[in-house]
C-alpha positions in Angstrom: 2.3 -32.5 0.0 -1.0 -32.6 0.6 -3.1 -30.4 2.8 -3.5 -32.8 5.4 0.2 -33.1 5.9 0.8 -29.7 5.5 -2.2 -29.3 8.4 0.4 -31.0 10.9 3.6 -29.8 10.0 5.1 -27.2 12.1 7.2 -25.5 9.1 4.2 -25.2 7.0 2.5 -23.0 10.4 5.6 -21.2 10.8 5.6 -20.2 7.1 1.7 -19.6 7.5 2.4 -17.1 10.0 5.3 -15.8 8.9 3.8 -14.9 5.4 0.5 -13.5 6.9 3.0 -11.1 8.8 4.4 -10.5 5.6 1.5 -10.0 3.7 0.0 -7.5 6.5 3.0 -5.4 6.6 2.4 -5.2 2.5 -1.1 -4.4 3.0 -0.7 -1.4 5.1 0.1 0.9 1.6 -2.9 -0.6 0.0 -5.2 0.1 2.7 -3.8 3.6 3.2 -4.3 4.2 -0.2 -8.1 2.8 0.2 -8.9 4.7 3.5 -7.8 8.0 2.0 -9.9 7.6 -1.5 -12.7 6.6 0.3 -12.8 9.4 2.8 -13.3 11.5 -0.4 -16.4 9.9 -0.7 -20.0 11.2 0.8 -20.0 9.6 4.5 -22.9 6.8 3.3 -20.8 5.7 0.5 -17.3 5.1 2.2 -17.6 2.1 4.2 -19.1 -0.3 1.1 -16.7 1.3 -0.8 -13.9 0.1 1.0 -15.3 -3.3 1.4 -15.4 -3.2 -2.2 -11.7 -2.2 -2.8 -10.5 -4.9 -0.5 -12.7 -8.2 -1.8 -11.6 -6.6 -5.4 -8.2 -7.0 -3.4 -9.1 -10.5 -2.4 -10.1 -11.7 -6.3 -7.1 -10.6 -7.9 -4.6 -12.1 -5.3 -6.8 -15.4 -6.2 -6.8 -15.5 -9.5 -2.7 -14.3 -9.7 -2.5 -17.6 -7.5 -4.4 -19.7 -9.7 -1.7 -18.6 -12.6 1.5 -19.0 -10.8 3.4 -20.1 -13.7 2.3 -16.8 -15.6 3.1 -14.4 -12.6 6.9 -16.2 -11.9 7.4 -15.4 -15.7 6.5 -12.1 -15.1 9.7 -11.3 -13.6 12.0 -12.8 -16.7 13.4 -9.4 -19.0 11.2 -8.5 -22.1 13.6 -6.0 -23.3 16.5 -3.8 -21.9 18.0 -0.6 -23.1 21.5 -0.2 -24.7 23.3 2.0 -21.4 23.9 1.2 -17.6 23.8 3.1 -14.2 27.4 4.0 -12.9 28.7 0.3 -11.4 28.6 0.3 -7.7 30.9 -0.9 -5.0 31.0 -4.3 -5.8 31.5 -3.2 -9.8 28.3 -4.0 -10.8 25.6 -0.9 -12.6 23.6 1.0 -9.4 20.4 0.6 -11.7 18.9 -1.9 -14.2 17.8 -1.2 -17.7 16.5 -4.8 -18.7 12.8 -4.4 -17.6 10.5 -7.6 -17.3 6.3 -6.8 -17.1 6.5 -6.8 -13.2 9.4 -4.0 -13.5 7.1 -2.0 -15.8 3.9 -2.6 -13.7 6.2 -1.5 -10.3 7.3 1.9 -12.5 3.4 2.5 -13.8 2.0 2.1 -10.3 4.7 4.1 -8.5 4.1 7.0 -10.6 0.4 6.8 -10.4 1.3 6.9 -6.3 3.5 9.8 -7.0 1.0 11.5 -8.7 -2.1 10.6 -6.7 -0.4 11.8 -3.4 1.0 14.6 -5.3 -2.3 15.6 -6.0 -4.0 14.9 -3.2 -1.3 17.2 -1.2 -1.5 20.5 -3.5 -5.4 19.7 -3.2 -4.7 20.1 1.0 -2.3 22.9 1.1 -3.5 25.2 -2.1 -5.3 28.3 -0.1 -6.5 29.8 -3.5 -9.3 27.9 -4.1 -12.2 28.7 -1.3 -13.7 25.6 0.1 -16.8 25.3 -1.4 -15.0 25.1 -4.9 -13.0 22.6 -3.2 -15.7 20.3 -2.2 -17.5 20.4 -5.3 -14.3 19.8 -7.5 -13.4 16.7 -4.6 -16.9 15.7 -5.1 -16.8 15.8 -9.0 -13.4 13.7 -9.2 -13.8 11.2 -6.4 -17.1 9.7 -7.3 -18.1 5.9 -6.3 -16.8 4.8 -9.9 -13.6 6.7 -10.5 -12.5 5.8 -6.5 -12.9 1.9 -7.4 -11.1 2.2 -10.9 -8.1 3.7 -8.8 -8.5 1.5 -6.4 -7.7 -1.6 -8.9 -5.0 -0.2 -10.3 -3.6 0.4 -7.0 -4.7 -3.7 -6.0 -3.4 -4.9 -9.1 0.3 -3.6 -8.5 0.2 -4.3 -4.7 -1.2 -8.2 -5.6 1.2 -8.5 -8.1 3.9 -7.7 -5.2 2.2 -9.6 -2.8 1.9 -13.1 -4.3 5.5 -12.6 -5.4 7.0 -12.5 -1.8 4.4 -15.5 -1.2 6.0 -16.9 -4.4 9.4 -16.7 -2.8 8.9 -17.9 0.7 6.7 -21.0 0.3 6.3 -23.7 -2.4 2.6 -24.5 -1.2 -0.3 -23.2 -2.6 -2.9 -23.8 0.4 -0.4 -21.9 2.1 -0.4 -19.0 0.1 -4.2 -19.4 -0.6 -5.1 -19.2 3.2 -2.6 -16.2 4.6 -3.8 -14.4 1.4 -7.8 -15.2 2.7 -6.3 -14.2 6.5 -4.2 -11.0 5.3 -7.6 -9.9 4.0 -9.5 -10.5 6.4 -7.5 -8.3 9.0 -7.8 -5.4 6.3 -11.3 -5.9 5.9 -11.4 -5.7 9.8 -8.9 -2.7 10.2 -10.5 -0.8 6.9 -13.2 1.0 8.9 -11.1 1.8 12.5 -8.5 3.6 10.2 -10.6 5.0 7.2 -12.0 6.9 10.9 -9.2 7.7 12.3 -7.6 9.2 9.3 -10.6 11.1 8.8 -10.7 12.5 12.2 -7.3 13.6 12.3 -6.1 15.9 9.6 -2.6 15.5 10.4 -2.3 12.1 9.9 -3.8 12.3 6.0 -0.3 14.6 5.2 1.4 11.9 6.8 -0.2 9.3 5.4 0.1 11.0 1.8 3.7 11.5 2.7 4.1 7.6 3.1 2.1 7.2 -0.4 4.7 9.5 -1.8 7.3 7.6 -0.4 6.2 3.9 -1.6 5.4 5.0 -5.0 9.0 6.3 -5.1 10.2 2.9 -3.8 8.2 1.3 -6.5 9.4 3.3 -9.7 13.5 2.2 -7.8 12.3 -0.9 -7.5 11.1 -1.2 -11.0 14.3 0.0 -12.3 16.3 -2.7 -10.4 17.0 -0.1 -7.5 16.2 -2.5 -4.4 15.6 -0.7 -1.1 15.5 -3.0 2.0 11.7 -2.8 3.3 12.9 -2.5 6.8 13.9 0.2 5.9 11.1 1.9 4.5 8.7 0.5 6.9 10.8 1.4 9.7 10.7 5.2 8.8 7.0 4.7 8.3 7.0 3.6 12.3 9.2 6.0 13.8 7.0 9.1 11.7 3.8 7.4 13.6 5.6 7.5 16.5 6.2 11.3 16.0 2.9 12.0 15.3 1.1 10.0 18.2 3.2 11.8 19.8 2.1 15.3 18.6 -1.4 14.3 19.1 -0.8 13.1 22.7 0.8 17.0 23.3 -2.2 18.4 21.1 -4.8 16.6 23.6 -3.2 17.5 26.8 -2.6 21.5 25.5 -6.0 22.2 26.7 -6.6 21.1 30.0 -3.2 22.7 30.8 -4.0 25.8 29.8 -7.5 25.1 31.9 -6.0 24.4 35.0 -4.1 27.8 34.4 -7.6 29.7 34.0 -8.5 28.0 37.1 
């Protein structure tokens, strides 16, 4: 079909937007992960740095697409181990031990989320360490060139997911070409409103490395054949950010209460 068809076809829109949804709700780990490197950053280097993160983003979701052939074969076993998981239910194993290169990617860039959010968490709660030793050690390890080299890895496993689930809901490339330009677009939009406001609000970077935590748990299940419904996860994600608005709404309003009781 060509693109003019495709232009005036109703399913191809509804997939368009469908799969921009899609590819949004995928792109909220990546830009998390983004807004909280770059904050690490000194203030004049943290908004091109994200800008850089998410066109690096934008290339390698391109050039995946432009090797479709080479990304569905990513997904076909390159060797398995000789055991199983205990069989489930429906008396098949709860885990898979044939891994293909996307299984191995999934486990490699879940446990670099582990650890990354592990880290970043003992670097938040740790009291030992006075803060001036803490600003020059954050300073030392999150410079402009080691917060892009993380920020690649971390594209390269969320593309990889990314033009998979466009893999599986459309046939058509322009499709998947243009909500891969949109999806981008909004992050590069959105990268600077919540880089800010998870700067501004301390609470929400524990959170926000708590949902790191969490997806790069997903990833190593997923990796190991261990599927987990995204509603799910995303779902949690939601009702947390509900909690926390929440706090922050009661945090707000704490003071002038206790103003008009002065008064």
């Amino acid at each position: 079909m060509d693109i003019a068809a495709l232009v005036t076809d109703p399913a191809a829109w509804a997939a368009l937007v469908t799969l921009v949804v899609m590819e949004v709700v995928l792109g909220i780990d990546n830009l998390i992960f983004i807004s909280i490197l770059s904050n690490k950053l000194p203030e004049h280097q943290r908004a091109s740095t994200r800008r850089i993160g998410i066109a690096l983003a934008l290339i390698m979701r391109l050039a995946l697409l432009s090797t479709l052939a080479f990304i569905v074969g990513l997904t076909q076993p390159v060797f398995s181990l000789p055991w199983q998981g205990p069989l489930g239910a429906h008396g098949e194993p709860s885990f898979d031990l044939a891994f293909s290169w996307r299984d191995l990617i999934l486990i490699a860039g879940g446990l670099f989320l582990v650890w990354k959010a592990t880290t970043e968490i003992h670097e938040k709660v740790d009291t030992r360490e006075t803060h001036g030793v803490m600003d020059t050690k954050s300073k030392v390890i999150s410079n402009v060139g080691a917060a892009i080299f993380q920020i690649i890895l971390l594209d390269l496993v969320f593309s990889i997911d990314s033009i998979l689930t466009a893999v599986g809901m459309t046939d058509h490339l322009p499709i998947m070409i243009a909500a891969v330009v949109i999806t981008v677009g909004i992050m590069l939009v959105a990268a600077d409103p919540l880089a800010n406001f998870i700067n501004n609000n301390p609470t929400v970077v524990m959170l926000a490395l708590g949902f790191l935590l969490m997806i790069g748990a997903v990833l190593i299940a997923d990796g190991f054949g261990v599927h987990v419904p995204k509603g799910y996860i995303y779902a949690a994600m939601a009702f947390s950010a509900g909690v926390e608005a929440l706090n922050m709404l009661a945090r707000r309003k704490k003071p002038s209460v206790e103003d008009k009781v002065l008064h």
